[in-house]
Backbone as CSV, one residue per row, in Angstrom:
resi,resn,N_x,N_y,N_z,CA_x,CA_y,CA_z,C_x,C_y,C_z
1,UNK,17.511,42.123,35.060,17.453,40.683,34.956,18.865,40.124,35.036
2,UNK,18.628,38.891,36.103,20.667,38.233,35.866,20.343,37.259,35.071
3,UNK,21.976,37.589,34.562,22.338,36.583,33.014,22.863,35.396,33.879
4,UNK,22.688,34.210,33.095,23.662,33.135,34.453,24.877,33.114,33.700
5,UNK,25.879,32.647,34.409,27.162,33.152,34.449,27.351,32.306,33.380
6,UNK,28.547,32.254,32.289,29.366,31.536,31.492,29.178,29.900,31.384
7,UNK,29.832,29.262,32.971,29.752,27.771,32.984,28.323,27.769,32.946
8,UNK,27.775,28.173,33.485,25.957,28.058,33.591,25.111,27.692,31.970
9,UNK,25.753,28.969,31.485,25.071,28.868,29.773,25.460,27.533,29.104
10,UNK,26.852,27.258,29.237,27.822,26.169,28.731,27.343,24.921,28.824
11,UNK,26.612,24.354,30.462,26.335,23.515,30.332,24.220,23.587,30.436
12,UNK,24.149,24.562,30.194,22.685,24.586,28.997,22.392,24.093,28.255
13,UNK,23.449,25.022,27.674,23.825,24.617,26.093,23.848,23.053,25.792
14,UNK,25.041,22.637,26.636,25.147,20.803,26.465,23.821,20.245,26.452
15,UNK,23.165,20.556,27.386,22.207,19.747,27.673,20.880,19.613,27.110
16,UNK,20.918,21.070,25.990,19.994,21.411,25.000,20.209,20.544,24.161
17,UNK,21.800,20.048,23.477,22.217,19.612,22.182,22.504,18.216,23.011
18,UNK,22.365,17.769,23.474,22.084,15.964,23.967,20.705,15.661,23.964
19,UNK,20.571,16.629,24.622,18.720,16.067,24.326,17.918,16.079,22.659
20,UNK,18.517,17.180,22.085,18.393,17.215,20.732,18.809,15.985,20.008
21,UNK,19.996,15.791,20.339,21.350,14.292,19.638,19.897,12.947,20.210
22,UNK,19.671,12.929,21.152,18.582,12.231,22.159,17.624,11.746,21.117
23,UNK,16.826,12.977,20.788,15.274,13.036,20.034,15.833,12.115,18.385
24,UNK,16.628,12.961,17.912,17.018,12.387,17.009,17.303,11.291,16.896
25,UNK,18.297,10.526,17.699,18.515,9.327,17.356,17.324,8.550,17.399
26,UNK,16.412,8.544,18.614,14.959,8.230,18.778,14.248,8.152,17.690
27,UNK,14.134,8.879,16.771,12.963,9.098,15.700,14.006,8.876,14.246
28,UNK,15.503,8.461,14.485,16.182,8.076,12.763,15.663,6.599,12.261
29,UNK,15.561,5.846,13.358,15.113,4.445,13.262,13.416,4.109,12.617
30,UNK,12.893,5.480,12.917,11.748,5.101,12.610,10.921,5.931,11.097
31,UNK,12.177,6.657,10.497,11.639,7.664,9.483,11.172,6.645,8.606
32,UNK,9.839,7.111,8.170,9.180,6.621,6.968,9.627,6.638,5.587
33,UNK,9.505,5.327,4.906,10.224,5.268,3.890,9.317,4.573,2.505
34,UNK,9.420,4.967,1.432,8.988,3.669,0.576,10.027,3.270,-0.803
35,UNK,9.876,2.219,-1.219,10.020,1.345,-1.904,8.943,1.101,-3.374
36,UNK,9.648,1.231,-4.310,8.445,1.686,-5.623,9.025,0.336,-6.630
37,UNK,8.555,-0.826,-7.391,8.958,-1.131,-8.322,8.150,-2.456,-8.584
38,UNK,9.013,-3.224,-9.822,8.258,-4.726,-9.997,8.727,-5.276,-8.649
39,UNK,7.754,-6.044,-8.618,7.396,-6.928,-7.269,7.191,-8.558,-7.614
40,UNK,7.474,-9.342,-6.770,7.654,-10.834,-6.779,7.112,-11.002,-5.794
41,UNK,5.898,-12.026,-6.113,5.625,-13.058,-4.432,6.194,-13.679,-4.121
42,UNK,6.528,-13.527,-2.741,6.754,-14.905,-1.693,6.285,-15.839,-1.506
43,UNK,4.883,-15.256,-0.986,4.241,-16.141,-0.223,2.955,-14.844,-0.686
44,UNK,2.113,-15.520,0.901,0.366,-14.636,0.517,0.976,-13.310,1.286
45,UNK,2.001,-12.741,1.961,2.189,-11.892,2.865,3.342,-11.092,2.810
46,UNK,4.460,-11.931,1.942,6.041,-10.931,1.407,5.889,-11.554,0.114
47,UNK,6.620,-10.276,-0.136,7.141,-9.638,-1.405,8.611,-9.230,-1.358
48,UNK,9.188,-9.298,-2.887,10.236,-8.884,-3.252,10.166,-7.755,-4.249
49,UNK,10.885,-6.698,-3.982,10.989,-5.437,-4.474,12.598,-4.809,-4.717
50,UNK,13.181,-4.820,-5.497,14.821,-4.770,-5.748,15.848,-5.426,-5.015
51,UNK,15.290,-6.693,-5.140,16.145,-7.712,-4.067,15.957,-7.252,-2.589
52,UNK,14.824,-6.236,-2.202,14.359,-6.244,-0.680,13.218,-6.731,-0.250
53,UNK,12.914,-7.757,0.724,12.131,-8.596,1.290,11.129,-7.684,1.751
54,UNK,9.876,-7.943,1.394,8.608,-7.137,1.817,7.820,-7.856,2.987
55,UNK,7.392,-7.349,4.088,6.262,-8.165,4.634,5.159,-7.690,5.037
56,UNK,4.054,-7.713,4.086,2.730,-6.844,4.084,1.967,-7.056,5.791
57,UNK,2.473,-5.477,6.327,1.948,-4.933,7.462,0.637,-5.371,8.075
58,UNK,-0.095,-5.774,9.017,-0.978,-5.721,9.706,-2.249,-6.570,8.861
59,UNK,-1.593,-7.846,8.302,-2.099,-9.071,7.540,-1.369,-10.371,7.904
60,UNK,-1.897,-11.474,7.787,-1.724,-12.895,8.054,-1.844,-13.596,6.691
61,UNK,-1.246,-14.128,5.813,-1.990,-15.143,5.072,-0.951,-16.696,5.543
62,UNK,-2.176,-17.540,5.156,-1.870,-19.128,4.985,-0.121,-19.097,4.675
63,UNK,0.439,-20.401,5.466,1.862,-20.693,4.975,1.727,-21.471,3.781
64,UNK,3.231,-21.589,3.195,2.984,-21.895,1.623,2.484,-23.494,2.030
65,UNK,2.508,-24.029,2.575,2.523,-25.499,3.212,1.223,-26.014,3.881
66,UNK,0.561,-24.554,3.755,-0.756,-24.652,4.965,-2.274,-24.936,3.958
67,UNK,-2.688,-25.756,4.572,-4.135,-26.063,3.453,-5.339,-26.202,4.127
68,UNK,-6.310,-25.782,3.843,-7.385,-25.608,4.304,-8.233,-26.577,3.816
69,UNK,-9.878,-26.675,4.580,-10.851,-27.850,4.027,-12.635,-27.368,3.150
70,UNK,-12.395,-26.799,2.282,-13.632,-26.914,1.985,-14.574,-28.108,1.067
71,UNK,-15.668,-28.225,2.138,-16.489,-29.305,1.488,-15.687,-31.146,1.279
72,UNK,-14.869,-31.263,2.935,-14.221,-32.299,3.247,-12.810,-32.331,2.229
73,UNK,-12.480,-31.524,1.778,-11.694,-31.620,0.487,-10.448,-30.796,0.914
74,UNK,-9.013,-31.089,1.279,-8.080,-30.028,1.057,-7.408,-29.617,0.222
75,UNK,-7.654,-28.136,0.152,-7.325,-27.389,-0.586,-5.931,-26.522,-0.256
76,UNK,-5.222,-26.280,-1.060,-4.001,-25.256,-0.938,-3.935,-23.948,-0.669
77,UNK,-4.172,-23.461,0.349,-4.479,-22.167,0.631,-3.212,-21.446,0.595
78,UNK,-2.291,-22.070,1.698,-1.141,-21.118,1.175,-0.818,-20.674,-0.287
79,UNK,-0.755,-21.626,-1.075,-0.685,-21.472,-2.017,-1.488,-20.651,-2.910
80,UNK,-2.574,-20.846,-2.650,-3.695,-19.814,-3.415,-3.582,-18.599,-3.325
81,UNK,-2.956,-18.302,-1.663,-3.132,-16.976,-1.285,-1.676,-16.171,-1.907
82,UNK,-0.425,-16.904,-2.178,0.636,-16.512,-2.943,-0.124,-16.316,-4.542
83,UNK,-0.672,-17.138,-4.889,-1.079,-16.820,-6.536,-1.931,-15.859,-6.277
84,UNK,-2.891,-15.235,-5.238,-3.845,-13.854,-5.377,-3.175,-12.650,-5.252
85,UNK,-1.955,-12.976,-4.508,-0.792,-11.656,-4.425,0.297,-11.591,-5.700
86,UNK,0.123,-12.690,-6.155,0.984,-12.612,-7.514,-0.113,-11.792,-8.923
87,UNK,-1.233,-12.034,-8.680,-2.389,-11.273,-9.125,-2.212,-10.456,-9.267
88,UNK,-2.178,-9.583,-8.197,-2.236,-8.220,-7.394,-0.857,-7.191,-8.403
89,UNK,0.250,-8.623,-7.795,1.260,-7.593,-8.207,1.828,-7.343,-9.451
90,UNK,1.218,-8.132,-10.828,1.472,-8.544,-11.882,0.310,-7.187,-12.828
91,UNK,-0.270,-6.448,-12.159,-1.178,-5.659,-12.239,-0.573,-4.331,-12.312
92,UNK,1.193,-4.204,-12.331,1.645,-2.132,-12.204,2.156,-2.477,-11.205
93,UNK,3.088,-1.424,-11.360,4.299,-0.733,-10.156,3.669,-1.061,-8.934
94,UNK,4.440,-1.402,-7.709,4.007,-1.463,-6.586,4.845,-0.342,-5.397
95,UNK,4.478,0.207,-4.925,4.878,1.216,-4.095,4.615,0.706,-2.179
96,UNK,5.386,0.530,-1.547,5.587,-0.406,-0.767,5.793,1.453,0.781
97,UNK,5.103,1.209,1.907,5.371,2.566,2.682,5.221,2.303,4.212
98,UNK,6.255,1.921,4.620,6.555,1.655,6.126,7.686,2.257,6.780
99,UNK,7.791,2.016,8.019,8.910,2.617,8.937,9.607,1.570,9.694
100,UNK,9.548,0.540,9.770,10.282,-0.585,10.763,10.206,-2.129,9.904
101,UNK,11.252,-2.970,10.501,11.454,-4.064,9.797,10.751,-5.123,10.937
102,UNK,10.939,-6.414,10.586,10.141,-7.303,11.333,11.453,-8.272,12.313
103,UNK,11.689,-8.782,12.891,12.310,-9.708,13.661,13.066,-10.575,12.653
104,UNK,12.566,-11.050,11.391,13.561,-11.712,10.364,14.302,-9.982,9.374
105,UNK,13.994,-9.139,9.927,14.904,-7.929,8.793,13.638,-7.863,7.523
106,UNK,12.422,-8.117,7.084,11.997,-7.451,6.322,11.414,-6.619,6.646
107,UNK,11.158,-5.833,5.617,11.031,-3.874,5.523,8.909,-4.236,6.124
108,UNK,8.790,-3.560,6.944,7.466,-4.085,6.863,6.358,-2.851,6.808
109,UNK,5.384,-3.523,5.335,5.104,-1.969,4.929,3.423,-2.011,4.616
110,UNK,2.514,-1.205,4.263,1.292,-0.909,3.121,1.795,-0.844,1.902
111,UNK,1.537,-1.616,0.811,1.425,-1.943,0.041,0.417,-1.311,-1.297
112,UNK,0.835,-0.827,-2.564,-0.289,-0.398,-3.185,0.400,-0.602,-4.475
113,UNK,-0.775,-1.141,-5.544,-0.442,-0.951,-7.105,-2.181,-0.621,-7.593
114,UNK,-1.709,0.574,-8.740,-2.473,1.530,-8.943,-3.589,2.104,-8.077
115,UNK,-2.815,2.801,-6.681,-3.699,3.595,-5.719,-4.150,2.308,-4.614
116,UNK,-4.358,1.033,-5.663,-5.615,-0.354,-4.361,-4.262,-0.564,-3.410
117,UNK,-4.599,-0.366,-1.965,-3.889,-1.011,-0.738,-4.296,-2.494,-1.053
118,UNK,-3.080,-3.130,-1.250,-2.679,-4.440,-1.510,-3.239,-5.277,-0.127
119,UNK,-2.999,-4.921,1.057,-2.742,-5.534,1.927,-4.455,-5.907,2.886
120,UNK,-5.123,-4.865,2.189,-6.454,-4.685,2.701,-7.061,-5.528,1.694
121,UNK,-6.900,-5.116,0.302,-7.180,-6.416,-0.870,-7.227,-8.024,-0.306
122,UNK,-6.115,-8.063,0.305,-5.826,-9.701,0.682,-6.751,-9.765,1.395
123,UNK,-7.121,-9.723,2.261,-7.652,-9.645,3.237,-9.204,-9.686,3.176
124,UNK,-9.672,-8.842,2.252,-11.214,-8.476,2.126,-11.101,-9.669,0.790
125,UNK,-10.554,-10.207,0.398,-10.706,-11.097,-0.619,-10.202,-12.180,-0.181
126,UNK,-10.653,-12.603,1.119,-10.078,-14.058,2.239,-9.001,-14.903,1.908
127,UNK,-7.873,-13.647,1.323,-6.379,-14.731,0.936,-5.690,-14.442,2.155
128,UNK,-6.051,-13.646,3.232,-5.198,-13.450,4.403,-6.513,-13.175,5.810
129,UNK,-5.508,-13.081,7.044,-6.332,-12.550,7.942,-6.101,-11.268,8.288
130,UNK,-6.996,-10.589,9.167,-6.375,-9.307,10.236,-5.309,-9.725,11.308
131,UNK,-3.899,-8.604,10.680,-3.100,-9.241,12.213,-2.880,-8.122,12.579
132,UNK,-3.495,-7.250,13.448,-3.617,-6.003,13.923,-4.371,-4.835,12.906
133,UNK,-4.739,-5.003,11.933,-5.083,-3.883,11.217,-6.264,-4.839,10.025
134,UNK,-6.852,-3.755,9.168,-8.237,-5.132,8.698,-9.045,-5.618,8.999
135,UNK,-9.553,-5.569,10.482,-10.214,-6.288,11.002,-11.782,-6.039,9.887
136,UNK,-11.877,-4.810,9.970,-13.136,-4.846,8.756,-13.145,-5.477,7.783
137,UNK,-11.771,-5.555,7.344,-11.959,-6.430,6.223,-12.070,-7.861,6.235
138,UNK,-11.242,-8.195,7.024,-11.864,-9.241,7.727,-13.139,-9.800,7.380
139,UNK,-13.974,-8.882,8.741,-15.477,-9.700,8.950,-16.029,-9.532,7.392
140,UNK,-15.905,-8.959,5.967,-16.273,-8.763,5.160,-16.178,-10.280,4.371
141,UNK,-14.865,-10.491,4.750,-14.996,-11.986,4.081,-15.083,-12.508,4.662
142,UNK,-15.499,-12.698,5.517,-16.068,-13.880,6.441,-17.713,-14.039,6.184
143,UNK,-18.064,-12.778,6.034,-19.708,-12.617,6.086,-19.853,-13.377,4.552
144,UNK,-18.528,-13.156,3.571,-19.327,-13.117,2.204,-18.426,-14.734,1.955
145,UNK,-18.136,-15.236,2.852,-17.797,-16.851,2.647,-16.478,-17.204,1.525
146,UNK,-15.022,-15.904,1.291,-14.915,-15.748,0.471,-13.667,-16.448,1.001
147,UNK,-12.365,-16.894,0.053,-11.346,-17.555,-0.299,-11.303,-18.403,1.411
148,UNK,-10.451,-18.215,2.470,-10.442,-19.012,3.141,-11.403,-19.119,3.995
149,UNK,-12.446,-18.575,3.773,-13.283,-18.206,4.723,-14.768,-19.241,3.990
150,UNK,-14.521,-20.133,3.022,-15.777,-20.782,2.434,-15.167,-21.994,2.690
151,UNK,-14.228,-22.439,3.507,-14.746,-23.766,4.363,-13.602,-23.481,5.874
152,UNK,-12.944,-24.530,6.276,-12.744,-24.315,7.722,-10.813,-23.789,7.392
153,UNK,-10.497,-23.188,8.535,-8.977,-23.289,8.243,-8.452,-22.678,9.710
154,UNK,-7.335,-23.193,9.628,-6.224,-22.969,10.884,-5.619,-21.529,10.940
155,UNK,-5.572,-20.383,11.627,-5.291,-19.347,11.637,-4.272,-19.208,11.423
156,UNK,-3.001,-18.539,10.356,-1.468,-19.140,9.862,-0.908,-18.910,11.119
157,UNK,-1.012,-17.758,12.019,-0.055,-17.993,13.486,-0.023,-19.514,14.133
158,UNK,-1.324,-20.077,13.879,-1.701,-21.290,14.946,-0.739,-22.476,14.329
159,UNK,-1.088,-22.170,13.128,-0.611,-23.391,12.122,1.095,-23.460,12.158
160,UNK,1.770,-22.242,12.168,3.543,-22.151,12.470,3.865,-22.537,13.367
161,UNK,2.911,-22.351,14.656,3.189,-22.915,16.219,3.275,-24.654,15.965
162,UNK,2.317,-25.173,15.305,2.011,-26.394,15.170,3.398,-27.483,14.575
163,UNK,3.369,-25.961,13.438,4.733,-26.620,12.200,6.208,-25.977,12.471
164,UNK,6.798,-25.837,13.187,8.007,-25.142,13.117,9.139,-25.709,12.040
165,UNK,9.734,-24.514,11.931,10.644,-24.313,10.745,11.849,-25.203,11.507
């Protein structure tokens, strides 16, 4: 069998340990991480966790500003939906478990205090919507007519387009 010559191995070698340097840098950005402690609401959707900004993953809730109509009557939804996550988190340690931040820099994660996924909570208890993930939970409160879902309301994406900051 031929060995390849010296320069041959040499730049192997390089090209083994760039592609390696390669993979790595690729996958440092995205290592999974969590975040464990008392927690503060924001809003129906971030949280504060040791002075780091939370933004509960693959959920929507109402802006703090945003109000909904049940039974001709408006009601404060944003608001409601911040006091059901202040609920939530006033309930034990919160343990916070994501890999990437959002376009404003918060950590954006799943959410849990004692074992309950926080973020599926919101959601199946109509203080938020599905924004990529939930969708079951979702139609659950929708079927069962529950927090924003027992009279009419503006989807919070629709409603930011409407209201800009």
């Amino acid at each position: 069998m031929l060995l390849p010559d010296r320069r041959t191995r040499f730049w192997l070698a390089l090209a083994v340990l760039a592609g390696g340097v390669l993979l790595a840098a690729l996958f440092a950005g995205r290592a999974e991480r969590d975040l464990t402690g008392v927690a503060e609401a924001i809003d129906g959707d971030s949280l504060r966790i040791a002075g780091e900004e939370v933004r509960l993953l693959g959920i929507d809730a109402p802006e703090l500003m945003q109000t909904c109509q049940v039974s001709g009557q408006n009601i404060p939804c944003g608001r409601n939906a911040r006091a059901a996550l202040r609920r939530w988190l006033a309930s034990g340690l919160v343990t916070c478990i994501g890999s990437e931040k959002d376009r404003y820099g918060r950590f954006l994660a799943v959410c849990r205090v004692r074992g309950i996924d926080i973020n599926a909570a919101m959601v199946r208890d109509g203080q938020a919507v599905a924004f990529g993930s939930y969708v079951r939970e979702e139609a659950e409160a929708s079927a069962a007519f529950k927090g924003i879902w027992e009279g009419s309301f503006e989807r919070p994406r629709d409603w930011r387009l409407r209201h800009p900051r």
